[in-house]
C-alpha positions as CSV (number, residue, x, y, z in Angstrom):
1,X,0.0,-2.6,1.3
2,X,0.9,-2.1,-2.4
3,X,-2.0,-4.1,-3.6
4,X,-4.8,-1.9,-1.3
5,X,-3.1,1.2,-1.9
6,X,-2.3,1.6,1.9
7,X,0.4,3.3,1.6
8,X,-0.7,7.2,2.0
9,X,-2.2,5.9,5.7
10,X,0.5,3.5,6.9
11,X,3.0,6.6,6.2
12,X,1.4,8.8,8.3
13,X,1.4,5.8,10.8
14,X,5.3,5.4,10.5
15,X,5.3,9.1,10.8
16,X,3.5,9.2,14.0
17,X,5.6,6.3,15.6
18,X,8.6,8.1,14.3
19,X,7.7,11.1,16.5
20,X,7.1,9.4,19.2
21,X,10.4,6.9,18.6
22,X,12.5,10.3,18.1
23,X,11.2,12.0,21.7
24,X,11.7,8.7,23.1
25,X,15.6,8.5,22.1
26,X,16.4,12.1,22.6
27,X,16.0,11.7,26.5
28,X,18.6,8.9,25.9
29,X,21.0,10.6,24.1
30,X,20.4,13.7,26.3
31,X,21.3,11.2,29.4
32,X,24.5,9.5,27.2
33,X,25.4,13.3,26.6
34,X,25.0,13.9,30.8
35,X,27.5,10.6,31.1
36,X,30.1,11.5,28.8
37,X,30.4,15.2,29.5
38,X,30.3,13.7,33.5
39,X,33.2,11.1,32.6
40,X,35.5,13.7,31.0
41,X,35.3,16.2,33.8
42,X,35.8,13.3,36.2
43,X,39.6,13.5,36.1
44,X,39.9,17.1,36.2
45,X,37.7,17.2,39.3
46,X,39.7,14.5,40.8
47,X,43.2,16.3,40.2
48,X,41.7,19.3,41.5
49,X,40.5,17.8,45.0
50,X,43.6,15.3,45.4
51,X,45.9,18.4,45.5
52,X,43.4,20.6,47.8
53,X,43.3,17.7,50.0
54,X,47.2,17.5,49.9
55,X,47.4,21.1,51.0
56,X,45.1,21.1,53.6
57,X,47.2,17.8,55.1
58,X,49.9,20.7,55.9
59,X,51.4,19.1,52.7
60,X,54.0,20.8,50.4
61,X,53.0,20.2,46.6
62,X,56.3,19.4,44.5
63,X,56.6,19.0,40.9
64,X,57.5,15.4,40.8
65,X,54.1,15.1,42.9
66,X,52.1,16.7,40.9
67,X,53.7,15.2,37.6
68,X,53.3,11.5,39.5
69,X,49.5,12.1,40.1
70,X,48.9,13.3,37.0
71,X,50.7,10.3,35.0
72,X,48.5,8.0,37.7
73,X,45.2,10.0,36.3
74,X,46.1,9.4,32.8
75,X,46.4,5.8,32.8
76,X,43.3,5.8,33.8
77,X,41.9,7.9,31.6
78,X,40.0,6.1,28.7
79,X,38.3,3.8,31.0
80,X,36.7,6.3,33.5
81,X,36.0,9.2,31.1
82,X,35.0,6.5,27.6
83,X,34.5,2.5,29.1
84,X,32.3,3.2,31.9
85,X,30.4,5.9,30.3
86,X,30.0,3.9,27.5
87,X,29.2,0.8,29.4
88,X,26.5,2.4,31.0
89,X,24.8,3.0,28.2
90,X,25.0,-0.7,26.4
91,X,23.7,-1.6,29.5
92,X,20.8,-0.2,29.5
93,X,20.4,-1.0,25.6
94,X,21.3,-4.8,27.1
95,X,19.0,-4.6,28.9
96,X,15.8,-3.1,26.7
97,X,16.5,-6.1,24.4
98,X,16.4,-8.6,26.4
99,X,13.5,-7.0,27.9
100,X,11.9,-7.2,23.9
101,X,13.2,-10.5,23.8
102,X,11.6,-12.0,26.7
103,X,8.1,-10.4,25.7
104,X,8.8,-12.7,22.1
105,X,9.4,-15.4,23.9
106,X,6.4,-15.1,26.3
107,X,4.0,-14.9,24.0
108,X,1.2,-17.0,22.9
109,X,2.4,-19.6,19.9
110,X,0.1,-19.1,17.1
111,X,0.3,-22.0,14.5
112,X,0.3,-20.0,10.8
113,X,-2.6,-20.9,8.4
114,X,-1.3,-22.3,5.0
115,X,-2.9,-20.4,2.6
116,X,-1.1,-21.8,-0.6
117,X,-4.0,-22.8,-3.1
118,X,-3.0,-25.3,-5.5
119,X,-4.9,-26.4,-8.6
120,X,-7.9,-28.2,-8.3
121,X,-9.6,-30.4,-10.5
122,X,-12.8,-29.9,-8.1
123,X,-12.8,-25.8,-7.3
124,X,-15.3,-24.7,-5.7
125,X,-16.6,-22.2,-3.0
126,X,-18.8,-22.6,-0.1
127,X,-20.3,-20.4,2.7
128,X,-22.6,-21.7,5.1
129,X,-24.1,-18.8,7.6
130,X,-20.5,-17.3,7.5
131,X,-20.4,-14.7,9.6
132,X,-17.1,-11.9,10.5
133,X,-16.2,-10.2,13.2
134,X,-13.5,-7.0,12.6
135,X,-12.9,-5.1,15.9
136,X,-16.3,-6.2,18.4
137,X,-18.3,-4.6,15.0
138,X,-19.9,-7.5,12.7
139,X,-19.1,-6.7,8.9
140,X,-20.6,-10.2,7.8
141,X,-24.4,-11.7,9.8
142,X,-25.1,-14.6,7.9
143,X,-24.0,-15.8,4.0
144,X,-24.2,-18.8,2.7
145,X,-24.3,-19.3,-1.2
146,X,-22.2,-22.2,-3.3
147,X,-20.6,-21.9,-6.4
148,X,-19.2,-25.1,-8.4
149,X,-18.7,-23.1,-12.2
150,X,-19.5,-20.1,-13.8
151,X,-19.6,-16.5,-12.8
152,X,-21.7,-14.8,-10.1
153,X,-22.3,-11.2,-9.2
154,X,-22.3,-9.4,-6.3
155,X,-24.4,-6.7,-5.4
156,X,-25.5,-4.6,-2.4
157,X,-25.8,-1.4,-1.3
158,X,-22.4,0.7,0.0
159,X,-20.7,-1.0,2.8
160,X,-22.7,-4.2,2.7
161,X,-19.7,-6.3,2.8
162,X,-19.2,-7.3,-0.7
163,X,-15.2,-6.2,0.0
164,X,-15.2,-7.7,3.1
165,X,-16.4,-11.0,1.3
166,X,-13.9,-11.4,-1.1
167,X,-11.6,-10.6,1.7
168,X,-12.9,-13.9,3.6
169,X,-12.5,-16.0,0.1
170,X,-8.8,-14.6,0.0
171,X,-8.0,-15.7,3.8
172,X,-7.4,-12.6,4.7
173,X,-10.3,-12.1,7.2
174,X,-10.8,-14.9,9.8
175,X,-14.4,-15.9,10.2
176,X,-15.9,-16.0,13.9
177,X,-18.5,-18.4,12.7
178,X,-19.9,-20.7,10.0
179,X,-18.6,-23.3,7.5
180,X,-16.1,-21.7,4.6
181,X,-14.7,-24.4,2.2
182,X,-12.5,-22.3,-0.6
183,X,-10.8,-25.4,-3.0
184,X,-8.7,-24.1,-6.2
185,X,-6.0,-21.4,-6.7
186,X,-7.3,-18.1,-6.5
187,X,-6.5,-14.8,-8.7
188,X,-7.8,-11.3,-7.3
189,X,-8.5,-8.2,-8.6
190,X,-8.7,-4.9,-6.6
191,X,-11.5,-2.1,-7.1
192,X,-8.4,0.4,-6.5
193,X,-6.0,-0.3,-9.4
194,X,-2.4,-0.2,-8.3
195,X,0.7,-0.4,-10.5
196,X,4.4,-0.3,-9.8
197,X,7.3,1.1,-11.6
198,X,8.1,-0.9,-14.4
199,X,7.1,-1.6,-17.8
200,X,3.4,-2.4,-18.9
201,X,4.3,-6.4,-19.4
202,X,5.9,-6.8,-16.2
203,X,2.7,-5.2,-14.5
204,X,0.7,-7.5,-16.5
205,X,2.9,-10.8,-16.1
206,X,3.6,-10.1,-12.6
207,X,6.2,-12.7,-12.1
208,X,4.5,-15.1,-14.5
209,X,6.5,-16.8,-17.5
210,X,5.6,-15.2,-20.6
211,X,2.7,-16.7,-23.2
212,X,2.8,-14.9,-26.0
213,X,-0.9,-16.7,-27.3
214,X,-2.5,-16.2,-23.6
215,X,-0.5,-12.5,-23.4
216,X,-2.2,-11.3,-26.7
217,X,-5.3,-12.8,-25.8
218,X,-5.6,-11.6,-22.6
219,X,-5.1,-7.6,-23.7
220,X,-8.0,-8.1,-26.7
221,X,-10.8,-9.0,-23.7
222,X,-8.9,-6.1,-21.7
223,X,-9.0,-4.0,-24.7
224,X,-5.6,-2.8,-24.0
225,X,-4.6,-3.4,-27.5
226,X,-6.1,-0.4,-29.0
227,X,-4.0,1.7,-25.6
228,X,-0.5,-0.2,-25.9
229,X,-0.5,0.5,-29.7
230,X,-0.4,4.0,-29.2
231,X,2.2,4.1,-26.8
232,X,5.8,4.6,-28.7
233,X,7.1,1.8,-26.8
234,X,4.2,-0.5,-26.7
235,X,3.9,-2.2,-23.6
236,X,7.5,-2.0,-23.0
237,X,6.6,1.7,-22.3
238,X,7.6,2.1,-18.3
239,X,4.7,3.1,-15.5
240,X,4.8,5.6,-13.7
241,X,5.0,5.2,-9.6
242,X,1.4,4.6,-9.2
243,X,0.8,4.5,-12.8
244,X,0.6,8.4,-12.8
245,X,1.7,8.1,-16.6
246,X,-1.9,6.5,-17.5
247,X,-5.4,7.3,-17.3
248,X,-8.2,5.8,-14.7
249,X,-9.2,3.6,-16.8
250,X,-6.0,2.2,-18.2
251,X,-4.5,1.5,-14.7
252,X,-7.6,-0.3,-13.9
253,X,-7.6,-2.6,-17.0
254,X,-4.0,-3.2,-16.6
255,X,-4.7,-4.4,-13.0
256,X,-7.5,-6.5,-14.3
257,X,-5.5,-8.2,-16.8
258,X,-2.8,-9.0,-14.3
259,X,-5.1,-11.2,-12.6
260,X,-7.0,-12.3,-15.5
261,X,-3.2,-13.7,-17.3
262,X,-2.5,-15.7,-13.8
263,X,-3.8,-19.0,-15.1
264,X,-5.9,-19.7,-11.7
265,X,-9.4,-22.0,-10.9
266,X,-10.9,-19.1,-9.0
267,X,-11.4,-15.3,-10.6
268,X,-12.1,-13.2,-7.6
269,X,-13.1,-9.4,-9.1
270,X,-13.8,-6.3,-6.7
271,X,-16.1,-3.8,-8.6
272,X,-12.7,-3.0,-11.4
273,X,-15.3,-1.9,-14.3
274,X,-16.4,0.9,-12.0
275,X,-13.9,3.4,-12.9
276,X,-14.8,2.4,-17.3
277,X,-17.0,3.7,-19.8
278,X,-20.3,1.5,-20.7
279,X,-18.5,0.6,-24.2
280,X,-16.0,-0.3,-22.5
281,X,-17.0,-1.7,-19.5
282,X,-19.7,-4.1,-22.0
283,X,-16.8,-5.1,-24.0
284,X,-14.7,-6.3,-20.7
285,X,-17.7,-7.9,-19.4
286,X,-18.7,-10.4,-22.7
287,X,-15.6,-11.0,-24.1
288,X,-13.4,-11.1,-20.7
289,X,-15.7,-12.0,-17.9
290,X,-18.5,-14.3,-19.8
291,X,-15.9,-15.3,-22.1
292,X,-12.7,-16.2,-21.8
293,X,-14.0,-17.1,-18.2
294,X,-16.7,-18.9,-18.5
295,X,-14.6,-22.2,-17.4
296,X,-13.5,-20.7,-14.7
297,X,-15.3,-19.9,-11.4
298,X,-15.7,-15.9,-11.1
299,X,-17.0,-13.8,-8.8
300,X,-17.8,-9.9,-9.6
301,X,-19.0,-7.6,-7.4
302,X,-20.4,-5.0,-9.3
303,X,-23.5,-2.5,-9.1
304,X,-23.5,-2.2,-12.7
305,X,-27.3,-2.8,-13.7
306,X,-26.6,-3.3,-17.1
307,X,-24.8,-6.5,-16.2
308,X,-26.7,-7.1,-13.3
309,X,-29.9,-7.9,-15.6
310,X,-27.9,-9.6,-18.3
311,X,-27.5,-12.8,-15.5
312,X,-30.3,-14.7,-14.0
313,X,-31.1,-14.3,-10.3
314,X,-29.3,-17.9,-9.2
315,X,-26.3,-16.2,-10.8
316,X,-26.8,-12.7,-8.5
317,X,-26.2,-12.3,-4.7
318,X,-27.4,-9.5,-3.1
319,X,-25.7,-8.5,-0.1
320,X,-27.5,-6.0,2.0
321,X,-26.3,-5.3,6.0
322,X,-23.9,-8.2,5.7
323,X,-26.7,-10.6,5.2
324,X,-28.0,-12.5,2.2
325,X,-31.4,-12.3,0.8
326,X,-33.7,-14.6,0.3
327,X,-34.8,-15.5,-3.6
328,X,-38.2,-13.3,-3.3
329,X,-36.2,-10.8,-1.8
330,X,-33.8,-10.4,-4.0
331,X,-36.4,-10.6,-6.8
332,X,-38.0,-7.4,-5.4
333,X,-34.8,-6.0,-4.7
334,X,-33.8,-6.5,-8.8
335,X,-36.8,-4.6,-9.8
336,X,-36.4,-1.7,-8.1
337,X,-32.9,-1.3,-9.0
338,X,-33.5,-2.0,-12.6
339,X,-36.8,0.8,-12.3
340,X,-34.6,3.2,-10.6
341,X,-31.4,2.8,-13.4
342,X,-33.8,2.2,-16.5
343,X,-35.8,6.4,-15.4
344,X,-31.6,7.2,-14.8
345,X,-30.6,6.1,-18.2
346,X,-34.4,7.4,-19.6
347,X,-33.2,10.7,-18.7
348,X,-29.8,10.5,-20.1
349,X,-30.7,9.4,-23.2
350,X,-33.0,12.1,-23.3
351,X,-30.5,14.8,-22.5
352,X,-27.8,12.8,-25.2
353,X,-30.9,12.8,-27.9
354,X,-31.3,16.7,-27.4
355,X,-27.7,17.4,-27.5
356,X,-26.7,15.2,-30.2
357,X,-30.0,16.4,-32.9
358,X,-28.5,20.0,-32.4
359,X,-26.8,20.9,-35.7
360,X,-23.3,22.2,-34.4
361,X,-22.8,19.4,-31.3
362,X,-23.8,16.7,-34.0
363,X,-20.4,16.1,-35.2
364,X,-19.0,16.1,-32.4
365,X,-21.1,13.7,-30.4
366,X,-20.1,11.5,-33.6
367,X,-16.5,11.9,-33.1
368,X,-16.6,11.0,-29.0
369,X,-18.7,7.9,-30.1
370,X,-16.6,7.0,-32.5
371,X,-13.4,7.3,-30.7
372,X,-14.6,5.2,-27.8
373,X,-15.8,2.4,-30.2
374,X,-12.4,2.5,-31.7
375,X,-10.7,1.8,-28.5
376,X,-12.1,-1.6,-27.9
377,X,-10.6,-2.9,-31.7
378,X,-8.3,-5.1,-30.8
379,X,-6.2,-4.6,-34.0
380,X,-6.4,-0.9,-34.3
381,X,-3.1,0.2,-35.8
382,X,-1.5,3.2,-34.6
383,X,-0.3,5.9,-36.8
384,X,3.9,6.5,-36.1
385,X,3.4,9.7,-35.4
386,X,0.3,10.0,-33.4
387,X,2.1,7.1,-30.7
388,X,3.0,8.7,-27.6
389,X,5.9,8.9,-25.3
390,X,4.4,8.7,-22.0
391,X,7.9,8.5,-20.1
392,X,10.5,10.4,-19.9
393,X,13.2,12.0,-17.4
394,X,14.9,15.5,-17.0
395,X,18.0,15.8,-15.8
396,X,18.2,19.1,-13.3
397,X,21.3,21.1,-13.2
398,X,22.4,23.8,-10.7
399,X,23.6,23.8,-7.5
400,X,22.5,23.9,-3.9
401,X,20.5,26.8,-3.2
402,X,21.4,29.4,0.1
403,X,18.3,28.5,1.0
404,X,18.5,25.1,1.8
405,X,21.6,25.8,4.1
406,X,19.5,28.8,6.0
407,X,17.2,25.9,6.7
408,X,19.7,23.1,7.4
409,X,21.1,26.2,9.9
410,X,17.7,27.2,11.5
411,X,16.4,23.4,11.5
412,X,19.6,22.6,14.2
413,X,19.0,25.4,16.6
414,X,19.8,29.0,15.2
415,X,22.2,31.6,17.0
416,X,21.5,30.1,20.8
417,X,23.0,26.8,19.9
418,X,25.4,27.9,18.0
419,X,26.5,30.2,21.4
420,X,26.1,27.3,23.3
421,X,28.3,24.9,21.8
422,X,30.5,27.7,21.5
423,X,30.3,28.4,25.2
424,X,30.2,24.7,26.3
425,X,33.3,24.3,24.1
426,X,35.5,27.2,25.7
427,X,34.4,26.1,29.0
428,X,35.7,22.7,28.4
429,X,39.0,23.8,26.7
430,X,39.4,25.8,30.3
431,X,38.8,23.1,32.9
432,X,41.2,20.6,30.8
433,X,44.0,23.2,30.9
């Protein structure tokens, strides 16, 4: 849930089922309520009709009658007006368990897939016509490719199934048919970065022991070291929840590097240099990706065109209505992305060009270039007092505001329960004297 960022929808979710959990139980306690105020009364009612009866025998009622029955009735107190009630109701919990219990034990044994991945001398991924089924609605038709080393990109149009692919790679997604032979241990990368609260290392390490050779290394291809440097703590400097603490871009480097420090056989990448600049995002894809990867197998699904036409087509998989293409197909496919990003970035340039040639935006097109270029030094060195202190806490003083007791006072009823309980309560002092 953490890693997908699910957590937004599987709280409204809990929330839901906590409704529906909360109706559920307040017809129970309304029932234990019915018992208990039934098993108190019990005794009174009982010492009420014993002495009617009496009288209407032709009976005279004495005190040492009355003070006999009365001694009888309270020995026998606690179990009719607390045991039985009570075991009433834990029998009918008894029994709702080992109703739950019996459904466990009823159902179908499912033997659980062992999806550990140890390192592999021979990794490798292959598909063969591999084809997904989520919910009677196909996500995957047909794709079959093989990858022995290197790096491949994916790309398709939105909600093609590159995700969904990955997904397949992982184990997370059974496939209804085809031939899937994943070999290696895998390392993946999600297109929504996610972070949790602790330091910067820890988010990068993830559990892993520390190399300090590997650790450095790994934020120069993230170009992180030009971002830690600044902070005042370096990359002992605590996340936020969710990284709120750190920009787009930084969460989703920091997420990258996580999985590119795991020392794995198989690099599996989902579209994280979406959310980066072009410097950037070039800089991540030579130095990281076609670098310090290129032993590794990777796959990258990306729509970037710019690294879409630095690969050859063997190298690119396009993915369009959960199928594969064919090579002429994805050779015509190619050319009409690159014609359609090369009149995009035609006209940008253009609109840069204009903007930057005019005197009084010259300088400070300069400075924007600059500065971005300067993020990507792995070496940069950060002045003391431009280094930032990106976490901190305030401690808030006062005390509990009238408010919040109003609320506490409305959210249990208001004025008619508060006369009820009163009423119930006088009503009960009465019948036990």
């Amino acid at each position: 849930i953490k890693m997908y960022t699910w957590e937004n929808y599987f709280e409204k979710l809990i929330n839901a089922a906590r409704l529906k959990e909360t109706d559920k139980i307040k017809v129970v306690y309304y029932l234990k309520c019915l018992i208990l105020a039934f098993g108190q009364s019990t005794l009174s009612l009982a010492f009420y009709l014993l002495l009617v009866s009496y009288l209407a025998r032709g009976y005279t009622i004495q005190a040492e009658t009355v003070y006999f029955v009365q001694q009888c009735l309270s020995n026998i107190r606690v179990a009719i007006s607390v045991s039985i009630p009570m075991g009433i109701a834990q029998t009918a919990d008894m029994l709702a368990t080992l109703s739950r219990v019996q459904t466990f034990l009823d159902a179908d044994e499912i033997k659980p897939k062992d999806k550990s991945r140890n390192p592999s001398s021979n990794s490798k991924i292959h598909l063969n016509k591999v084809k997904l089924t989520i919910k009677n609605t196909e996500v995957l038709k047909s794709i079959s490719f093989n990858l022995e080393e290197g790096l491949m990109l994916v790309t398709g149009n939105v909600g093609s199934g590159k995700s969904s692919l990955l997904k397949v790679i992982l184990g997370e997604y059974p496939i209804s048919a085809g031939k899937l032979e994943v070999e290696g241990s895998l390392s993946y990368a999600t297109e929504e970065p996610w972070l949790f609260p602790s330091t910067i290392r820890q988010n990068i390490l993830f559990g892993q022991e520390y190399d300090e050779k590997r650790y450095k290394k790994v934020l120069e291809v993230c170009a992180l070291t030009y971002d830690i440097n600044q902070f005042e703590k370096f990359d002992r400097t605590i996340v936020g929840d969710r990284g709120i603490n750190l920009s787009k871009g930084q969460q989703a480097r920091i997420t990258l590097a996580r999985a590119i420090y795991r020392n794995s056989d198989i690099y599996l990448l989902d579209d994280c240099l979406s959310s980066l600049d072009n410097s950037v995002n070039n800089h991540i894809f030579s130095e990281c990706i076609r670098g310090f990867l290129k032993n590794k197998i990777c796959i990258l699904v990306t729509n970037n065109i710019n690294n879409i036409r630095s690969m050859n087509n063997k190298n690119v998989l396009f993915i369009e209505n959960g199928t594969t293409l064919t090579l002429e197909q994805q050779e015509g496919a190619l050319d009409k992305r690159i014609t359609y990003y090369m009149d995009e970035e035609t006209e940008q340039t253009k609109r840069l060009s204009k903007l930057s040639n005019t005197p009084e935006n010259f300088e400070v097109f300069s400075d924007e270039v600059s500065k971005e270029t300067d993020q990507l030094l792995p070496n940069q060195e950060i002045d003391e007092g431009q280094k930032v202190n990106l976490y901190y806490e305030k401690n808030k003083e006062g005390g509990v505001a009238w408010s919040v007791y109003f609320r506490y006072y409305q959210f249990i009823g208001g004025a008619f329960v508060m006369f009820y309980l009163f009423v119930v309560f006088g009503a009960a002092q009465f019948a036990t004297s």
